[in-house]
C-alpha atoms as a printed R data frame, in Angstrom:
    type eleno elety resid chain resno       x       y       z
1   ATOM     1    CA   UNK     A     1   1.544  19.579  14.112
2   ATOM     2    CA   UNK     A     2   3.553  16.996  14.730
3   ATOM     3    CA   UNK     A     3   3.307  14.074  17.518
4   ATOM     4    CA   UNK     A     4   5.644  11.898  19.790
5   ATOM     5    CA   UNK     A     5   5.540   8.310  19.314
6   ATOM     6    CA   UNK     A     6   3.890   7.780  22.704
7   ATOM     7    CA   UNK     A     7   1.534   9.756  21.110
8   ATOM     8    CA   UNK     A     8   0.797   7.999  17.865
9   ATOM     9    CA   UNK     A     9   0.940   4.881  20.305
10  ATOM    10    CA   UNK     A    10  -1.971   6.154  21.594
11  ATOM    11    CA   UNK     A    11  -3.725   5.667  18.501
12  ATOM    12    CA   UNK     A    12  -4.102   2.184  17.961
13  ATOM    13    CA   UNK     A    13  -7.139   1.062  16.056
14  ATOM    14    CA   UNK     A    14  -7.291   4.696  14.285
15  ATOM    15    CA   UNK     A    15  -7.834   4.884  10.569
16  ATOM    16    CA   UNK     A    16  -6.559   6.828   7.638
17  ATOM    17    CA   UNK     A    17  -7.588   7.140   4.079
18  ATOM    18    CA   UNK     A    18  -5.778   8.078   1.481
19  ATOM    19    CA   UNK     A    19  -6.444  10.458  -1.648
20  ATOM    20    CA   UNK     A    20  -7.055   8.262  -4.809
21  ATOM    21    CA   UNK     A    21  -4.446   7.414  -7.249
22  ATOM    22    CA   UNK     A    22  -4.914   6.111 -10.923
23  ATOM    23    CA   UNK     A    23  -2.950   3.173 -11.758
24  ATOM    24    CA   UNK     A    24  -2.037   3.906 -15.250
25  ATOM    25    CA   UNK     A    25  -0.445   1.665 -18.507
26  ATOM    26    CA   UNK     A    26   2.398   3.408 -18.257
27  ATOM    27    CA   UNK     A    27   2.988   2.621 -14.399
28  ATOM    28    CA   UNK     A    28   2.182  -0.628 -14.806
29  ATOM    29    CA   UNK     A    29   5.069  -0.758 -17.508
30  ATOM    30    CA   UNK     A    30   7.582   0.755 -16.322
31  ATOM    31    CA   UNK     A    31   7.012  -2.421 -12.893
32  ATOM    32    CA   UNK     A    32   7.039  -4.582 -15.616
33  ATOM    33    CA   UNK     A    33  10.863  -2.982 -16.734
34  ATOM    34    CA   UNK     A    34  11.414  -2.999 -13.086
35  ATOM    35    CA   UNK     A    35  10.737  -6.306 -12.195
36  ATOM    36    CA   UNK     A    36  11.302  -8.240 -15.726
37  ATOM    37    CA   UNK     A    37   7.526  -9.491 -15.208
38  ATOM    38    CA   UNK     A    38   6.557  -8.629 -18.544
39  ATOM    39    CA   UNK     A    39   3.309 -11.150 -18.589
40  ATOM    40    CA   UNK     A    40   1.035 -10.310 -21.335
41  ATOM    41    CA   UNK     A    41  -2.005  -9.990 -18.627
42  ATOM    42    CA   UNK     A    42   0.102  -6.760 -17.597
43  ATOM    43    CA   UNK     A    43   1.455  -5.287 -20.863
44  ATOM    44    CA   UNK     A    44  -0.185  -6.773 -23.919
45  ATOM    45    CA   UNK     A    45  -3.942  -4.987 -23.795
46  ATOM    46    CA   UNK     A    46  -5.080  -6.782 -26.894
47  ATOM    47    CA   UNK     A    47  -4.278 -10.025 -25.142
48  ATOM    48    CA   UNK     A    48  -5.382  -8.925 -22.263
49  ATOM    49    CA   UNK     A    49  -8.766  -7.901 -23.346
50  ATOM    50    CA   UNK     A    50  -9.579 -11.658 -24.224
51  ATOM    51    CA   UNK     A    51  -9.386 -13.111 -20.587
52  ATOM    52    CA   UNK     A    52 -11.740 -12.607 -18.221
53  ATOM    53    CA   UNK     A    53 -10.104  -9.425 -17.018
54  ATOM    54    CA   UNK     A    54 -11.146  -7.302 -19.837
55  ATOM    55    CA   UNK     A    55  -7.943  -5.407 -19.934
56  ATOM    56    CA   UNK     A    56  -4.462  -5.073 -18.560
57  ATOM    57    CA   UNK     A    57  -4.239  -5.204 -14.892
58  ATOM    58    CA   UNK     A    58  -1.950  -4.539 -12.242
59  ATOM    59    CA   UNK     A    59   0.953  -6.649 -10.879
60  ATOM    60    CA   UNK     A    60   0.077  -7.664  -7.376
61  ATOM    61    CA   UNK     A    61   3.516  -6.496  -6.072
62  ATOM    62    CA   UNK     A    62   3.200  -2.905  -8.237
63  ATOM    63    CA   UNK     A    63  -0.187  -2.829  -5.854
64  ATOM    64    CA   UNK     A    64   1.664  -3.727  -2.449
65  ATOM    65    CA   UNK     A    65   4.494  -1.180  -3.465
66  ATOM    66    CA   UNK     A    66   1.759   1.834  -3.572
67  ATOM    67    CA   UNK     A    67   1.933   1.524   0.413
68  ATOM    68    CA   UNK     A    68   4.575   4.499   0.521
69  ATOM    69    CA   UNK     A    69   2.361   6.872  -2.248
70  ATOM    70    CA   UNK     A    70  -0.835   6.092  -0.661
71  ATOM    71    CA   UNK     A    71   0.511   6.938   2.682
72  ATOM    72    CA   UNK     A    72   1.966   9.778   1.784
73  ATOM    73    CA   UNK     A    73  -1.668  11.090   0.407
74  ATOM    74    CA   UNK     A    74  -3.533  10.416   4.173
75  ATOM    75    CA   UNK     A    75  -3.780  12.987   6.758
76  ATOM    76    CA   UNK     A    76  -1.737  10.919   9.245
77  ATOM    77    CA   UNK     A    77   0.118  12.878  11.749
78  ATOM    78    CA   UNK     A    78   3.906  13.158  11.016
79  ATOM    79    CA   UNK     A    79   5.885  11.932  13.981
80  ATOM    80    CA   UNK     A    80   8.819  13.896  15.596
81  ATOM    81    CA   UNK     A    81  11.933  13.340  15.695
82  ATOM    82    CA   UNK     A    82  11.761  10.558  12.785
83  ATOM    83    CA   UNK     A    83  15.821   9.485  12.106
84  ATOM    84    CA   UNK     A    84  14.057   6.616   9.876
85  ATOM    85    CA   UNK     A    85  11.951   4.348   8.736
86  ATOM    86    CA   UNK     A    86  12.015   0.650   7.238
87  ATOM    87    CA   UNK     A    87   9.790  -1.804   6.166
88  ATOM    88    CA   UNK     A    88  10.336  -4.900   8.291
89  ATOM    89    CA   UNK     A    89   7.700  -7.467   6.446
90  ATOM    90    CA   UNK     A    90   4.313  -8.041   6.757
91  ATOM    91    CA   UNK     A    91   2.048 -11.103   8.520
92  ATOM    92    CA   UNK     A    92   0.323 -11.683   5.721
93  ATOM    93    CA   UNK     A    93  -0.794 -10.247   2.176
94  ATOM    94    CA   UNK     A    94  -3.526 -11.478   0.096
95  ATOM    95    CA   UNK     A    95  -4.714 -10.037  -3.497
96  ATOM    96    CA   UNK     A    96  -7.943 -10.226  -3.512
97  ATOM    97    CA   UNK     A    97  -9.342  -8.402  -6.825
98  ATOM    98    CA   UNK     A    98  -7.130  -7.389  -9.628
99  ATOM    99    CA   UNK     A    99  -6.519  -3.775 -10.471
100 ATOM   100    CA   UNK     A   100  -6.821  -3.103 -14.099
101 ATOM   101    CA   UNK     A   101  -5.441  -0.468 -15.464
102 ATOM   102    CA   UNK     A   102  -6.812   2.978 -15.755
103 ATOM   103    CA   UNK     A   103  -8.537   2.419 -12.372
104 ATOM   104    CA   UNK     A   104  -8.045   4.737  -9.188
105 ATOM   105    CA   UNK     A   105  -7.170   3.157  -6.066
106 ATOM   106    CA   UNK     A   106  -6.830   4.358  -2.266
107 ATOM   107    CA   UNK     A   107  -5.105   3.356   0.741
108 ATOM   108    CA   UNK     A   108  -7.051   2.719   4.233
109 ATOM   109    CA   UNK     A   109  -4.285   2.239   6.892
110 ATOM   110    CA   UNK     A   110  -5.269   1.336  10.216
111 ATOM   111    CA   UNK     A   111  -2.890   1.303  13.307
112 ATOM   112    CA   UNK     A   112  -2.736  -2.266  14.843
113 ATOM   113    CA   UNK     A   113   0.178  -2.108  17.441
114 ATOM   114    CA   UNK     A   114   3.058   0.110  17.784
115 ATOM   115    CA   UNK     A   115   5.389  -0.521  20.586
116 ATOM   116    CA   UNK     A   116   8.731   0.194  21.338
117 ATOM   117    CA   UNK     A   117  11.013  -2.594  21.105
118 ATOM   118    CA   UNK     A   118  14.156  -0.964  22.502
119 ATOM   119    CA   UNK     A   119  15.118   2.194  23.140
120 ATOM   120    CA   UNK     A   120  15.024   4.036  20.163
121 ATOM   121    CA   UNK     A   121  13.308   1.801  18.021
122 ATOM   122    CA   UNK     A   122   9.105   1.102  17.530
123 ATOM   123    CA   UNK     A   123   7.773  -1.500  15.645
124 ATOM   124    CA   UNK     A   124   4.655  -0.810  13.755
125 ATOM   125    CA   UNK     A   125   2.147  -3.010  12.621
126 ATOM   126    CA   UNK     A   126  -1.049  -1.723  10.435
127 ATOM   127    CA   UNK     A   127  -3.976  -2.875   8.670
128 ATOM   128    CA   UNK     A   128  -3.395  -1.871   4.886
129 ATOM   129    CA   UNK     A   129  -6.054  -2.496   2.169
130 ATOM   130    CA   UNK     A   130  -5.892  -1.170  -1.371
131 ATOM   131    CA   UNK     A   131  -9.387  -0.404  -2.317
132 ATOM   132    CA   UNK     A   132 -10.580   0.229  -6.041
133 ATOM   133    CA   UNK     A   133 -13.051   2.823  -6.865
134 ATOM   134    CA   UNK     A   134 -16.474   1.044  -8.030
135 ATOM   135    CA   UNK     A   135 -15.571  -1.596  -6.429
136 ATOM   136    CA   UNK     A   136 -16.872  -3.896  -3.410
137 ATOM   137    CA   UNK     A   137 -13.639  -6.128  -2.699
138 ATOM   138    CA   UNK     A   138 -10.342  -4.530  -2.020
139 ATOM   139    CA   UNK     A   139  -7.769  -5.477  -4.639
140 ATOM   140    CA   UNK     A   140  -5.198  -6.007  -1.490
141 ATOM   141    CA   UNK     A   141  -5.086  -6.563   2.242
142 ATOM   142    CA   UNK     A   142  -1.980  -6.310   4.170
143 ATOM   143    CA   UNK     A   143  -0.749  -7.093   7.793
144 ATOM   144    CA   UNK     A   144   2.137  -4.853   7.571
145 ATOM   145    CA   UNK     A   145   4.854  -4.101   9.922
146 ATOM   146    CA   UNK     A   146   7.556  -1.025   9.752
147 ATOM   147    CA   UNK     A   147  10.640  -0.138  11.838
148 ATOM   148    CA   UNK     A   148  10.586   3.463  13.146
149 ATOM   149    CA   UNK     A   149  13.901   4.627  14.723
150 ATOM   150    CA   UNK     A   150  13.795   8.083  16.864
C-alpha cells in the first residue's frame, strides 16, 4: 500500500535490505563499453588472476550505479503521488572491498533525513552500503541524497 511522504518522513533511521544480485563478467563488460574503463583488473581474467585480487573485479562506479537495482529489490514502501525522482549527489562514497566478479551483492538502505525543501519537492538523504555475500566489509558505503518531486 502505498504512503505519503509525511509518512515515509516518519521513518527516519528505518532500514531496508535488498534481494541479492550477482555481479557477473558480462555486466562488468558491458560498464567497461559504457564507460571506456577497459582496465585489465576489470576485463582481462588471466591478468587479473595474478594480482592480489584473484580475479576480475568490479568497477567501483558499476558498484555505486547498482543503487537503482538494489532498491528496486527491497520491500520499501512506494510513495504516492511520485511525479519524479533524481539523484542529487551524495556526501560521501568510499569503496571499501572490491567486488569480484561472479559474487552476489545486496543493498542495505537506511533513511537518514527526508525533508521537504519547498513545496513540492523532498530531499532525501540515506545510508547505502553494498554488502558482498561471504564477506565481513562492505564493498561500498554511500551518503546519498535524492530529489523527490510530488
Amino acid at each position: 500500500m502505498p504512503i505519503t511522504m509525511q509518512e515515509r518522513a516518519g521513518q527516519i533511521g528505518s532500514e531496508a535490505v535488498s534481494d541479492w544480485v550477482e555481479v557477473t563478467q558480462a555486466m562488468i563488460d558491458k560498464f567497461a563499453d559504457a564507460t571506456g574503463d577497459h582496465q585489465f583488473i576489470h576485463v582481462d581474467p588471466a591478468r587479473a588472476a595474478m594480482t592480489p585480487f584473484g580475479g576480475t573485479i568490479a568497477h567501483g562506479f558499476l558498484t555505486l550505479s547498482l543503487m537503482p537495482l538494489l532498491s528496486a529489490r527491497t520491500e520499501l514502501p512506494e510513495i504516492q503521488d511520485v511525479k519524479m525522482a533524481v539523484n542529487y549527489g551524495g556526501n560521501k562514497v568510499r569503496f571499501l572491498t572490491p567486488v569480484r566478479s561472479g559474487k552476489r551483492v545486496r543493498g542495505r538502505f537506511k533513511l537518514l533525513e527526508l525533508a521537504e525543501k519547498r513545496p513540492g519537492q523532498w530531499q532525501q538523504t540515506n545510508l547505502f552500503a553494498v554488502e558482498i555475500e561471504g564477506e565481513d566489509k562492505p564493498a561500498m558505503v554511500a551518503e546519498w541524497i535524492s530529489q523527490i518531486f510530488v
